[in-house]
N, CA, C and O atoms as a DFTB+ gen file, in Angstrom:
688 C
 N C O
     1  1       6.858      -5.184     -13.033
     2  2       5.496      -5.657     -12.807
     3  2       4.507      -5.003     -13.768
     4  3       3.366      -5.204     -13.351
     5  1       4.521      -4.098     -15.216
     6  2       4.016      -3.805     -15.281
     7  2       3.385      -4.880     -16.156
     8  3       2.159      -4.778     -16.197
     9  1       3.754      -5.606     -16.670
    10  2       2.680      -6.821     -17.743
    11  2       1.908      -6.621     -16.581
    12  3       1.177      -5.636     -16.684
    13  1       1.813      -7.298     -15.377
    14  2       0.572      -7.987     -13.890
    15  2      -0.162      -6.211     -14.113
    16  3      -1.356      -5.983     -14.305
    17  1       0.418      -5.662     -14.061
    18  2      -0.856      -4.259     -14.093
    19  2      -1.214      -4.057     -15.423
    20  3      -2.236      -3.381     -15.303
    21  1      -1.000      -4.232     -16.755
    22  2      -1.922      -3.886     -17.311
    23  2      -2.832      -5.252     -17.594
    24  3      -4.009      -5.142     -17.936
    25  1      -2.247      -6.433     -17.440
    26  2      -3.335      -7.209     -17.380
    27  2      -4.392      -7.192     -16.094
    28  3      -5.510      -7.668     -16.294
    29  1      -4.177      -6.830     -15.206
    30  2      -5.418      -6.603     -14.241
    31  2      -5.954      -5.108     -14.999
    32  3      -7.184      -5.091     -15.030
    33  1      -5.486      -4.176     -15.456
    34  2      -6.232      -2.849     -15.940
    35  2      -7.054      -3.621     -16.699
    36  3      -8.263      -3.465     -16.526
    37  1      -6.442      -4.940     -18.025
    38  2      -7.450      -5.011     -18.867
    39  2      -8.286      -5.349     -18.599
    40  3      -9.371      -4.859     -18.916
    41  1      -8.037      -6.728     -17.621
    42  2      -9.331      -7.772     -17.101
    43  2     -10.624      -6.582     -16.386
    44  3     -11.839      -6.609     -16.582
    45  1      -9.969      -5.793     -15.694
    46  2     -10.814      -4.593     -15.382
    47  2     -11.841      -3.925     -16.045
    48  3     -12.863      -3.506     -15.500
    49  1     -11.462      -3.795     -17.646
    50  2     -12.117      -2.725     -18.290
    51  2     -12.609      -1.210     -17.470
    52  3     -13.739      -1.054     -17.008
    53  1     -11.682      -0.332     -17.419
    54  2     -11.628       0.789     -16.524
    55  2     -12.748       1.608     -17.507
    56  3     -13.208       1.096     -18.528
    57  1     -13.148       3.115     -16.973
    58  2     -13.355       3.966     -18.195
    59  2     -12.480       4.774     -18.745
    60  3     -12.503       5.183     -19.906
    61  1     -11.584       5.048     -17.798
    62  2     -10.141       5.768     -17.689
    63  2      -9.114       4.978     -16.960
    64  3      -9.269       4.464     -15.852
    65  1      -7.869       4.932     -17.827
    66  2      -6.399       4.725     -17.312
    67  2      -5.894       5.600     -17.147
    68  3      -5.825       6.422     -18.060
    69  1      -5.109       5.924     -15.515
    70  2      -4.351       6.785     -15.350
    71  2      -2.906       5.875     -15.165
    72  3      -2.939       4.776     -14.609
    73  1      -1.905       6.341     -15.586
    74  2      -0.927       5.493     -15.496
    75  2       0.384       6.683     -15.102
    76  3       1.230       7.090     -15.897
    77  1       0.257       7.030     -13.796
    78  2       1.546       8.355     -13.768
    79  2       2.674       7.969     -14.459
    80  3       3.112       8.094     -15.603
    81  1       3.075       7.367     -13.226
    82  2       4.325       6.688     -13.114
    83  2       5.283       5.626     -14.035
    84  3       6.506       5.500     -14.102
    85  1       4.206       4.946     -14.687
    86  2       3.955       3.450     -15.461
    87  2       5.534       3.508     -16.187
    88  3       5.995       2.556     -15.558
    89  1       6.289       3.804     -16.767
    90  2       6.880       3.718     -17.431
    91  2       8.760       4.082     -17.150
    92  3       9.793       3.883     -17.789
    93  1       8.320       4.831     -15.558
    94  2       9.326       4.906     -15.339
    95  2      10.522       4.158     -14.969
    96  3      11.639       4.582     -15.265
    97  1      10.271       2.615     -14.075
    98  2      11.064       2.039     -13.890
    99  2      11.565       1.001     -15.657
   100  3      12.587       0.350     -15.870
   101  1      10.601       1.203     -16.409
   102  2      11.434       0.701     -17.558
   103  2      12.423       1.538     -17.875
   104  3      13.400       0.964     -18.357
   105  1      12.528       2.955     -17.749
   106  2      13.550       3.287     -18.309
   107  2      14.479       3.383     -16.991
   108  3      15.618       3.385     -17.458
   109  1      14.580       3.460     -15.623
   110  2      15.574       3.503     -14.554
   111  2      16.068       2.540     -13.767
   112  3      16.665       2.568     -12.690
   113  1      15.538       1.234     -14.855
   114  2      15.942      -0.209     -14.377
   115  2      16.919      -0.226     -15.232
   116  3      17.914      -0.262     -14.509
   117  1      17.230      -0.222     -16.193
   118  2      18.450      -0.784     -17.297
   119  2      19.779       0.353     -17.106
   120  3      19.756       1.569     -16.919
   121  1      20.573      -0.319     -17.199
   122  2      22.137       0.409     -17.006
   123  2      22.820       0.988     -18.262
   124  3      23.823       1.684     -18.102
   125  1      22.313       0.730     -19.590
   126  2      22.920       0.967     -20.626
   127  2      21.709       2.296     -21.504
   128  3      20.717       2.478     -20.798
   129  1      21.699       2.897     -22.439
   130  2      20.866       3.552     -23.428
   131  2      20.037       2.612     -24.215
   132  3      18.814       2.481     -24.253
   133  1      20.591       2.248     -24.576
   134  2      20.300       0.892     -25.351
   135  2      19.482      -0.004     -24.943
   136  3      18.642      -0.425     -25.738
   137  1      19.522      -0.396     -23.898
   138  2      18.890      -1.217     -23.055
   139  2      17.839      -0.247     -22.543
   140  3      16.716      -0.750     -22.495
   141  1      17.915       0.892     -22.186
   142  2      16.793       1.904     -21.601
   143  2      15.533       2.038     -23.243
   144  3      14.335       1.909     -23.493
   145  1      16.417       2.264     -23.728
   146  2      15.101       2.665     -24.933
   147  2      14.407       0.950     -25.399
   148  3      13.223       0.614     -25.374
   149  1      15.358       0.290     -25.714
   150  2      14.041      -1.380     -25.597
   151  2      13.206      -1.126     -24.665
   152  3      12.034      -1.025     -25.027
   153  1      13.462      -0.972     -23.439
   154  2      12.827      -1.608     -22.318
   155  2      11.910      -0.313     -22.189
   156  3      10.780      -0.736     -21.944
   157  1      11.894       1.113     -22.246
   158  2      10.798       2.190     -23.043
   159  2       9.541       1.348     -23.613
   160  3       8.400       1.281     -23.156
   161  1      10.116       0.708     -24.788
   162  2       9.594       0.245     -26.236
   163  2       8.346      -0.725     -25.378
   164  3       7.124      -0.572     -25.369
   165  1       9.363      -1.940     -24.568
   166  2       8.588      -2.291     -23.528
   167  2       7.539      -1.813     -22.897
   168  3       6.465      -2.354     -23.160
   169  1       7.547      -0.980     -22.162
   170  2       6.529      -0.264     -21.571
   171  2       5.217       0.435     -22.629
   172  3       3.988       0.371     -22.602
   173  1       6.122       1.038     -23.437
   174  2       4.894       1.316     -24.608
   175  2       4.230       0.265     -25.113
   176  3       3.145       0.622     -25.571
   177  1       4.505      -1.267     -25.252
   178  2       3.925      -1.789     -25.964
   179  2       3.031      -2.583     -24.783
   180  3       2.043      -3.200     -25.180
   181  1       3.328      -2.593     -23.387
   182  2       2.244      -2.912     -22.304
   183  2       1.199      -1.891     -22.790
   184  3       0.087      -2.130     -23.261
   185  1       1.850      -0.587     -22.556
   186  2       0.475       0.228     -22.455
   187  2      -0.713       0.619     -23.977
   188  3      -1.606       1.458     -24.094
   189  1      -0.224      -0.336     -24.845
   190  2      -1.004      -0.058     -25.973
   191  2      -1.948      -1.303     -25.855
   192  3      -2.812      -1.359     -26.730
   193  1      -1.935      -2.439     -24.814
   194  2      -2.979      -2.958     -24.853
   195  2      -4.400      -2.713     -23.887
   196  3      -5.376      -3.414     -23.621
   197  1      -3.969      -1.368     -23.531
   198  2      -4.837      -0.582     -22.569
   199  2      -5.804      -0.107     -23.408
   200  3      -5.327       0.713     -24.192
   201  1      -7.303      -0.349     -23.596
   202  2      -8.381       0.030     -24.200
   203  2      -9.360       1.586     -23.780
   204  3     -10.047       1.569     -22.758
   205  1      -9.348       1.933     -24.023
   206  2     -10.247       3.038     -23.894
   207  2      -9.057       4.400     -23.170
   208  3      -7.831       4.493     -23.121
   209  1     -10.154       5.244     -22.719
   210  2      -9.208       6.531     -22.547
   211  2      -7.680       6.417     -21.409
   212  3      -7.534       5.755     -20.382
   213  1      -6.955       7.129     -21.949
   214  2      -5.254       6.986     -21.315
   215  2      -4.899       7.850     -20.978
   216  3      -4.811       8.643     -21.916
   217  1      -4.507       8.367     -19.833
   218  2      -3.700       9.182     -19.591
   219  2      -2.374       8.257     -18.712
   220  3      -2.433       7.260     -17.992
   221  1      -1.230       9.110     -19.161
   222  2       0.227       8.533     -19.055
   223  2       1.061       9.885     -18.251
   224  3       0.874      11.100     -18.182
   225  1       2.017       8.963     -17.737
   226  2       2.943       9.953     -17.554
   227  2       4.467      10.249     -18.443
   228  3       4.984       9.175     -18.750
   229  1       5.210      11.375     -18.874
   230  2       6.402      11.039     -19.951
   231  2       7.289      10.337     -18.412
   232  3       6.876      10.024     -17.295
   233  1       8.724      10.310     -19.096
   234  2       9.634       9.868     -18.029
   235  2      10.706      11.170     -17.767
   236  3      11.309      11.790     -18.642
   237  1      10.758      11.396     -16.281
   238  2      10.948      12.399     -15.089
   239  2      12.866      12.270     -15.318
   240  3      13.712      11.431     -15.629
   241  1      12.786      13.374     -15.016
   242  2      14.841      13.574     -15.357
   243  2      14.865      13.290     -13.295
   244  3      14.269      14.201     -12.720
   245  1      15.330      12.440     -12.547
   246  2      15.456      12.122     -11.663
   247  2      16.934      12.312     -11.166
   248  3      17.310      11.374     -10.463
   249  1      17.667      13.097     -11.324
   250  2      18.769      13.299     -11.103
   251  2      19.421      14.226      -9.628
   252  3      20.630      14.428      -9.510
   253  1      18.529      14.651      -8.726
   254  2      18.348      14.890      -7.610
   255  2      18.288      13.735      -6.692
   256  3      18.596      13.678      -5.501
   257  1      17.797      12.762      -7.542
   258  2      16.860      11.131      -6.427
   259  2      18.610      10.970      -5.679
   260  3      19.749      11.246      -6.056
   261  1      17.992      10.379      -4.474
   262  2      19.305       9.776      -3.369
   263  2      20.188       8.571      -4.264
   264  3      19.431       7.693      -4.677
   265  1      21.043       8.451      -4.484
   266  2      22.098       7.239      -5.323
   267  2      21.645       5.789      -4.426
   268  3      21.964       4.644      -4.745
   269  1      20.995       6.104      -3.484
   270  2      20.429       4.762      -2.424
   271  2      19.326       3.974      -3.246
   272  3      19.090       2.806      -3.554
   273  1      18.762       5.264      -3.444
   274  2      17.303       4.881      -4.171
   275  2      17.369       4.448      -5.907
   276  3      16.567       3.914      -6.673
   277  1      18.804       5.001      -6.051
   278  2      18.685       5.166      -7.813
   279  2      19.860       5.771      -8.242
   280  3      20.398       6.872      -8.354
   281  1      20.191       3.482      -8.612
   282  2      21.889       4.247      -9.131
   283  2      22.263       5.061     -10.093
   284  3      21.561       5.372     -11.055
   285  1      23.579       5.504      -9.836
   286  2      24.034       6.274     -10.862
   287  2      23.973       5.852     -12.591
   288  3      23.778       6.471     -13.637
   289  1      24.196       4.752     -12.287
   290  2      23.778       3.956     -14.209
   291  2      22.845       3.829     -14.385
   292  3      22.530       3.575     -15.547
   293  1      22.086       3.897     -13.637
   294  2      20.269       3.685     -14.503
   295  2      19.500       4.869     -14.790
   296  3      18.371       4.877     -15.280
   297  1      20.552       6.399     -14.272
   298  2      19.904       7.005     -15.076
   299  2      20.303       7.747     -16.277
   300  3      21.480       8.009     -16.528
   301  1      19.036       8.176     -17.223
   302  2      19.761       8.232     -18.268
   303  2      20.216       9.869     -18.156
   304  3      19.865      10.624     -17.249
   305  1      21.097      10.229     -19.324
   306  2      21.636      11.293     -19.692
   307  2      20.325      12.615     -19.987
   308  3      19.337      12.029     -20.430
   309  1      20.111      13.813     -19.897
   310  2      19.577      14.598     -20.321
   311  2      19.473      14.505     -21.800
   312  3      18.272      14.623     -22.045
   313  1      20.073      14.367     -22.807
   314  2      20.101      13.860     -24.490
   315  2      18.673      12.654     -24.471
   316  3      17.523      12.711     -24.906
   317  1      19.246      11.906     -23.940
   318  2      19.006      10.699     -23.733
   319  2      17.205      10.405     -23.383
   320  3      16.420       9.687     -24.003
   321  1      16.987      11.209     -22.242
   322  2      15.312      12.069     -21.865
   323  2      14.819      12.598     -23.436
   324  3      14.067      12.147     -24.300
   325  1      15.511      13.571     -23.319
   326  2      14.562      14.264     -24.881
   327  2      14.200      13.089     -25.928
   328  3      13.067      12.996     -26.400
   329  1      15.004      12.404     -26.182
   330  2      15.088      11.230     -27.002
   331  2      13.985      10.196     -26.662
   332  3      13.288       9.736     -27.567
   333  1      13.802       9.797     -25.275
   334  2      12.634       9.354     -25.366
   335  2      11.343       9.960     -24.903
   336  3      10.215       9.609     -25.251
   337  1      11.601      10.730     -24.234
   338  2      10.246      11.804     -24.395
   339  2       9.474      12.120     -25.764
   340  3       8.286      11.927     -26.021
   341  1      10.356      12.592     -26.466
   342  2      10.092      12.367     -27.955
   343  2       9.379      10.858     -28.290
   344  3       8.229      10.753     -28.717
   345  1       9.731      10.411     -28.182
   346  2       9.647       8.953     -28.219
   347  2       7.875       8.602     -27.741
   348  3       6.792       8.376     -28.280
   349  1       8.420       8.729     -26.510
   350  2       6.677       8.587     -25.880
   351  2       5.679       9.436     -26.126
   352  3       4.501       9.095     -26.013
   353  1       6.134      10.876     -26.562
   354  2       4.633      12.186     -27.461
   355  2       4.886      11.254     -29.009
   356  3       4.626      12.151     -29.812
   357  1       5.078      10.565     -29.487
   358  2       4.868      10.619     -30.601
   359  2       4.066       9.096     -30.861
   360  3       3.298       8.819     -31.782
   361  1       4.634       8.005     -29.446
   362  2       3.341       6.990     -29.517
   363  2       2.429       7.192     -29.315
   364  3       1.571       6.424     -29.750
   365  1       2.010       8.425     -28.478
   366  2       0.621       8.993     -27.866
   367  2      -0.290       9.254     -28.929
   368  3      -1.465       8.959     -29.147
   369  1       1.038      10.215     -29.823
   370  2       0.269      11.030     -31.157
   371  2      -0.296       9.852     -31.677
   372  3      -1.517       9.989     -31.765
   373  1       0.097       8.743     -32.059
   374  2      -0.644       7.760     -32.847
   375  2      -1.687       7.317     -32.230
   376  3      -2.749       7.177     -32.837
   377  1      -1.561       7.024     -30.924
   378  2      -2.418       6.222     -30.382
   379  2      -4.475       7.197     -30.245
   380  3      -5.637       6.802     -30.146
   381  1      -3.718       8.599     -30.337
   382  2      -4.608       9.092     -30.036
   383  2      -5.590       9.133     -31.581
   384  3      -6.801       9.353     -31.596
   385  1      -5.003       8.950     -32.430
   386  2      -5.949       8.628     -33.890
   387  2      -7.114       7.713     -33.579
   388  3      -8.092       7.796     -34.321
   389  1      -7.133       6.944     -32.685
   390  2      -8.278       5.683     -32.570
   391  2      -8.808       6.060     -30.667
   392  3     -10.011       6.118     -30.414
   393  1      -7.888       6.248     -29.674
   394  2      -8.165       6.292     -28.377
   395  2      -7.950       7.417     -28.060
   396  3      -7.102       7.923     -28.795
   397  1      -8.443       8.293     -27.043
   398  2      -8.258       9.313     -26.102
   399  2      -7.332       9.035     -25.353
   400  3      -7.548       8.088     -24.597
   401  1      -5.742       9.836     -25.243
   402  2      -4.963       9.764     -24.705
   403  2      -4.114      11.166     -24.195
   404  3      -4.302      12.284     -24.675
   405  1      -3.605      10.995     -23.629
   406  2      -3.013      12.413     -22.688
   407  2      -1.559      11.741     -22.697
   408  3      -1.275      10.589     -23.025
   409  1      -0.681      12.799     -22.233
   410  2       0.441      11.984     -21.771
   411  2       0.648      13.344     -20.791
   412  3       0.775      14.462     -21.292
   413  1       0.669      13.088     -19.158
   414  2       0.886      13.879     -18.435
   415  2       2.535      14.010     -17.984
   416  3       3.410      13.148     -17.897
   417  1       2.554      15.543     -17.726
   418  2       3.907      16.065     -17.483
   419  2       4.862      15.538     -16.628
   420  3       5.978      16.045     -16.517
   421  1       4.495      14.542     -16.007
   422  2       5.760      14.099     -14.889
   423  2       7.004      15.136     -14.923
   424  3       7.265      15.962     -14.048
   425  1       7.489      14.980     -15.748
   426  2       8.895      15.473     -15.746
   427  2       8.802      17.114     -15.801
   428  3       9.656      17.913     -15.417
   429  1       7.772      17.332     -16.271
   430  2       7.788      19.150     -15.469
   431  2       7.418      18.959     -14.270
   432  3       8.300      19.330     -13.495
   433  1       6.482      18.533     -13.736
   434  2       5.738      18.105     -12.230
   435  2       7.452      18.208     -11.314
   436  3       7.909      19.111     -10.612
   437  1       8.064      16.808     -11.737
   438  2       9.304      16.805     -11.039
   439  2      10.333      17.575     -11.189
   440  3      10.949      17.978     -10.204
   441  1      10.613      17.835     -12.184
   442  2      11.678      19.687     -12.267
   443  2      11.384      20.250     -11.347
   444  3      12.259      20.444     -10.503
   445  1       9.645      20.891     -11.053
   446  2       9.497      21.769     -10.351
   447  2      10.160      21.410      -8.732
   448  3      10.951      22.010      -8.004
   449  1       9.672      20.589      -8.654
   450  2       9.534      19.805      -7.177
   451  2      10.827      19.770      -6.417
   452  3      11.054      19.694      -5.210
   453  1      12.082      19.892      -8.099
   454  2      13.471      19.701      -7.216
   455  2      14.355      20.582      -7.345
   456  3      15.575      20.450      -7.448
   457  1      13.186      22.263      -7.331
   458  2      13.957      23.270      -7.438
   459  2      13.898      23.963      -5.877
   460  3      13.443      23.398      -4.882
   461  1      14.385      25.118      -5.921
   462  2      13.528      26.395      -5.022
   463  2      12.365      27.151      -5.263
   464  3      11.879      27.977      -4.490
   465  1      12.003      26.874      -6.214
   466  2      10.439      27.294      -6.587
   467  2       9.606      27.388      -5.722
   468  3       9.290      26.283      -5.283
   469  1       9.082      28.236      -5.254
   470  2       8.034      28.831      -4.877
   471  2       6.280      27.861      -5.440
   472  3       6.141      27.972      -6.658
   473  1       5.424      27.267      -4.950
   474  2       4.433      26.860      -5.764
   475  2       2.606      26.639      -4.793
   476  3       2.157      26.014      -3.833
   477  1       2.216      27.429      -5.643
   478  2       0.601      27.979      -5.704
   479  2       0.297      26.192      -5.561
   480  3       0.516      25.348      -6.431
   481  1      -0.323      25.955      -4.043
   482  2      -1.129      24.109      -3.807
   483  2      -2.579      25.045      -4.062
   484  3      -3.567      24.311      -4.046
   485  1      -2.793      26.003      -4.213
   486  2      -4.683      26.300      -3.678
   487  2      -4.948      27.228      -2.739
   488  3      -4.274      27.317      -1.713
   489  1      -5.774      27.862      -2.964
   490  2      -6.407      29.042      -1.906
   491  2      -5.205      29.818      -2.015
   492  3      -4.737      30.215      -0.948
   493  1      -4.706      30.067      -2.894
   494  2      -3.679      31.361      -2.827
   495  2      -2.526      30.719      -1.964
   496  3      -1.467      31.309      -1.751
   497  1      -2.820      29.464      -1.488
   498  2      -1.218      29.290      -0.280
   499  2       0.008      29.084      -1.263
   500  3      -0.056      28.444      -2.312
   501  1       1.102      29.705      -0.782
   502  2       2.503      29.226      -1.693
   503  2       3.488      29.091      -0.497
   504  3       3.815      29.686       0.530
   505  1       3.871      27.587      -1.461
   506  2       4.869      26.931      -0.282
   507  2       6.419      26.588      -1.083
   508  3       6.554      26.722      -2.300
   509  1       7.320      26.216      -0.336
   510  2       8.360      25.703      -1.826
   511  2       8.271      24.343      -1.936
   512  3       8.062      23.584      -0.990
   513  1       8.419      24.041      -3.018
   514  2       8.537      23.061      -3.610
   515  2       9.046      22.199      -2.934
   516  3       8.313      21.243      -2.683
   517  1      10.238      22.173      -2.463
   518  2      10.788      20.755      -1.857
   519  2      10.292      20.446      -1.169
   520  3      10.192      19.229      -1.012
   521  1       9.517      21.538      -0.121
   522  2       8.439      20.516       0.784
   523  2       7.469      19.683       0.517
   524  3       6.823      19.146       1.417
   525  1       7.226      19.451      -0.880
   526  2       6.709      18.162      -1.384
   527  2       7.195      17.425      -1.806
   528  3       6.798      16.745      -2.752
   529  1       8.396      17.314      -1.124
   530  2       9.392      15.666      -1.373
   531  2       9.930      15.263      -0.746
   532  3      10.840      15.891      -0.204
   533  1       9.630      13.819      -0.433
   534  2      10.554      12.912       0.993
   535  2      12.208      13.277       1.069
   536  3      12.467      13.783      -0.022
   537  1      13.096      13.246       1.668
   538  2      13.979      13.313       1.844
   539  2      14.915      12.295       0.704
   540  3      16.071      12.576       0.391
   541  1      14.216      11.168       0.212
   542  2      14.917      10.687      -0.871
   543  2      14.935      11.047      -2.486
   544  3      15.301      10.403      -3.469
   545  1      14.440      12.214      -2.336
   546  2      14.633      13.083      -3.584
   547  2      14.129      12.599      -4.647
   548  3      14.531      13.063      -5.714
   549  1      13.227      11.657      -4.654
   550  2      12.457      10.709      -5.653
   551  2      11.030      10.023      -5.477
   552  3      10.496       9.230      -6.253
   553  1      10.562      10.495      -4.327
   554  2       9.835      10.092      -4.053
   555  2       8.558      11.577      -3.571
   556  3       8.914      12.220      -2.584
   557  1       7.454      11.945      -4.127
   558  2       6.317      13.143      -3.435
   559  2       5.824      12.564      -1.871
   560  3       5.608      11.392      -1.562
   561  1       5.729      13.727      -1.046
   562  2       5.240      13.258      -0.067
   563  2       3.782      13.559       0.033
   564  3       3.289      13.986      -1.011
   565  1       2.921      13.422       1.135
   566  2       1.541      13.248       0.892
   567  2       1.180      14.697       0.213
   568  3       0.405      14.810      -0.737
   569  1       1.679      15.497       0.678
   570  2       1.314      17.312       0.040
   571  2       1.681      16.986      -1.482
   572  3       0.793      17.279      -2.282
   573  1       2.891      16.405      -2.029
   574  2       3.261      16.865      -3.416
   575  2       2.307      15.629      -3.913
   576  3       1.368      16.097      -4.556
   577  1       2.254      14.381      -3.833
   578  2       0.884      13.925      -4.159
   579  2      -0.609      14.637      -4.435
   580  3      -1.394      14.356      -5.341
   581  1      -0.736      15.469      -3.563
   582  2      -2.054      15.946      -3.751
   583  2      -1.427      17.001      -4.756
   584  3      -1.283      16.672      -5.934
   585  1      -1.177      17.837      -4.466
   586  2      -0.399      19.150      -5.763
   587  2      -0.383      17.936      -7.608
   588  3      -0.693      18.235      -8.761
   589  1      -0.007      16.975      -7.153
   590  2      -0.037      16.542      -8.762
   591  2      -0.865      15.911      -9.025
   592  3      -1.049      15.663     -10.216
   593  1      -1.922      15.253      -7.812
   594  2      -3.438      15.238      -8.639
   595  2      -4.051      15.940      -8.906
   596  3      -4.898      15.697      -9.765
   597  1      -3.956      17.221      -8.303
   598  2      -4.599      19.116      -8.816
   599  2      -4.071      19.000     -10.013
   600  3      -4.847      18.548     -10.854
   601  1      -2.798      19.307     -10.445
   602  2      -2.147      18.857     -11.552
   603  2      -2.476      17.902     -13.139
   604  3      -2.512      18.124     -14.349
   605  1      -2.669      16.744     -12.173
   606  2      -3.050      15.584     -13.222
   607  2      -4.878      16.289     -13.635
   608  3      -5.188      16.306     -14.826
   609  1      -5.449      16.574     -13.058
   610  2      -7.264      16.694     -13.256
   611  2      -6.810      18.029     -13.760
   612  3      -7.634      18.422     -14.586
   613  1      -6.062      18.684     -13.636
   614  2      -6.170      19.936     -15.080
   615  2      -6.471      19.338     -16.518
   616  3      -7.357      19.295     -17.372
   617  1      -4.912      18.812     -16.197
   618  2      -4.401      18.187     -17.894
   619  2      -5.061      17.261     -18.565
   620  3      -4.893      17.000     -19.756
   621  1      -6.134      16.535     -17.526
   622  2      -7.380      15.171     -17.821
   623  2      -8.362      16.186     -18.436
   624  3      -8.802      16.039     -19.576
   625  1      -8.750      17.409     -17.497
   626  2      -9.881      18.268     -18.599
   627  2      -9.184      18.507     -19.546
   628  3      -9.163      17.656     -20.435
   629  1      -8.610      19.370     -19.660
   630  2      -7.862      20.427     -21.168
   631  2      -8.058      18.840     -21.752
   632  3      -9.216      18.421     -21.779
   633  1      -7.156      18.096     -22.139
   634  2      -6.578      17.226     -23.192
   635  2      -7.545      16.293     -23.327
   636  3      -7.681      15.952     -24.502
   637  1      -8.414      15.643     -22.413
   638  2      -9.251      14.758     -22.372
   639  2     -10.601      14.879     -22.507
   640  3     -11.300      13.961     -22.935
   641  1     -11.074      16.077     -22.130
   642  2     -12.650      16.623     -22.724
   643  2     -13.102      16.036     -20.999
   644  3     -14.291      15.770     -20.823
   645  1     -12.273      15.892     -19.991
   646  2     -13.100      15.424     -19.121
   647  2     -13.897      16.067     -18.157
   648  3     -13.613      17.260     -18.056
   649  1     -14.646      15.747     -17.540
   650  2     -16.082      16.467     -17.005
   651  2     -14.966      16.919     -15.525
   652  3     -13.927      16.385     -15.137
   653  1     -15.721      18.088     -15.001
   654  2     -15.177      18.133     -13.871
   655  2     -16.086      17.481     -12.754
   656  3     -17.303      17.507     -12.569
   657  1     -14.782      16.744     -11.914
   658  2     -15.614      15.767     -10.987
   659  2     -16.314      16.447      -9.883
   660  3     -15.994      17.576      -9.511
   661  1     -17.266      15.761      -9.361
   662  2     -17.814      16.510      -8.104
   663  2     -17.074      16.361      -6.520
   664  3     -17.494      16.866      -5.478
   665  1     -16.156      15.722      -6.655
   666  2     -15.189      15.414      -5.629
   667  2     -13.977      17.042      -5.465
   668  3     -13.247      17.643      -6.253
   669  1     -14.144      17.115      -4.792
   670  2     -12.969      18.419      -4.238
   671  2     -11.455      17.995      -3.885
   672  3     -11.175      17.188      -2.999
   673  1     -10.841      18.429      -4.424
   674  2      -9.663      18.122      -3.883
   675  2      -9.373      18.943      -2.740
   676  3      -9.498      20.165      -2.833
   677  1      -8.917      18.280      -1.434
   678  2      -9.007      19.119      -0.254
   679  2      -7.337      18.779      -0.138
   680  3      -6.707      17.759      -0.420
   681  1      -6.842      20.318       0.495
   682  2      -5.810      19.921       0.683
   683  2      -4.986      18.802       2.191
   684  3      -5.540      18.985       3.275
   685  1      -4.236      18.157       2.192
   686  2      -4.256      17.116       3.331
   687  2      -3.917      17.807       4.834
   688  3      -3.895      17.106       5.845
């Protein structure tokens, strides 16, 4: 579905695109490498008709996710990640010559999430990590949601010059 979303983003004219997720089921829909990096290419070339400032997410090593949720062939190899991670910092790099663009960490976000890590949500509280993830190992629950919009509004200031909002992030 992502053509139907970036054509409603465009018809929109946003001031900011946030696009976490956007790119991930192009690469964890296709069963082959080959077929994963077109269908990447895909997704990059939806999101280059996105006008004005971007923030993105790279694509998440999901290899914890339940085999219910996400077969074993659609995901790709660790090689395979770097390869297009690479891939996606280096359309950014271009894109960012003419547009303001970010490409946010997903895939550190989710490392963390599917370790034993220990992790700072705010006010000094530290909780572990997995308790911000549904039981299908692929999915944040309402806590790890909020932890990666704390997250995402870092990496929107640093990289994006963006103002800090007057909205608080409260924890849920």
């Amino acid at each position: 579905k992502g053509k139907e979303q970036v054509d409603a983003t465009v018809a929109f004219k946003p001031t900011v695109t946030i696009a976490l997720d956007f790119l991930f089921w192009y690469v964890y829909r296709p069963t082959d490498a080959d077929e994963r990096m077109a269908s990447l290419e895909q997704g990059l070339s939806e999101l280059a008709r996105v006008e004005g400032p971007l923030a993105f997410g790279d694509v998440p090593d999901m290899a914890g996710a339940s085999e219910r949720m996400l077969s074993m062939a659609a995901r790709p190899g660790a090689e395979e990640l770097v390869r297009m991670n690479a891939r996606v910092r280096a359309w950014a790099a271009e894109r960012a010559q003419r547009e303001v663009t970010a490409v946010l960490p997903l895939g550190e976000w989710s490392a963390r999430l599917g370790t034993g890590e220990r992790v700072d949500v705010g006010d000094g509280e530290i909780i572990d990590a997995e308790d911000m993830m549904f039981v299908d190992g692929l999915h944040v629950n309402v806590l790890g949601l909020w932890w990666m919009l704390r997250e995402m509004d870092g990496v929107m200031e640093r990289e994006m010059g963006a103002v800090e909002a007057e909205v608080q992030f409260r924890r849920p």
